[in-house]
C-alpha positions, 0 to 999 in steps of 0.5 A: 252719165248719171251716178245713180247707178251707184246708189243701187249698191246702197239699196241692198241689204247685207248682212251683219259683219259677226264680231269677234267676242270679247274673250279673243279679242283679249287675248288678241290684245295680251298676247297679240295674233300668229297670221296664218295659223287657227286655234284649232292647230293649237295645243292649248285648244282643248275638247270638253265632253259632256252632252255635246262636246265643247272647245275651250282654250287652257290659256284663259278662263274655262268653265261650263259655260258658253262664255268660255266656248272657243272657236277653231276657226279662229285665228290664232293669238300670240301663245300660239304652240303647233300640235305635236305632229304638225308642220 
């Protein structure tokens, strides 16, 4: 029995692994993660409206730009605080 099988598996193409941007991996390494909780539980994750509406974290920078723009999906970080409300 031959091993080739086994090179099949590195023929295939998959897709990039999407990195976390730079602004919550400072914040993952200031304040460190809370596992099991999203930004979007979070009382500091805010909305912004304008044309379309955007999120942003008041525990850092925010401005009108996309290089604030926050993600609820995240996991939280450290400064994590639960909506009011919720568990």
């Amino acid at each position: 029995m031959t091993d080739n099988y086994l090179l099949k598996d590195f023929e295939k193409e998959y897709p990039p692994v999407k990195e976390l941007p730079k602004r919550i991996l400072q914040m993952y390494n200031m304040y460190g993660r809370t596992e099991g909780k999203q930004c979007g539980e979070c009382k500091y994750l805010c909305q912004r409206h304008f044309k379309n509406t955007y999120f942003k974290c008041e525990m850092t920078v925010i401005s009108a730009s996309s290089a604030t723009d926050w993600r609820s999906r995240w996991e939280a970080c450290g400064k994590f605080e639960q909506i009011s409300g919720g568990e």
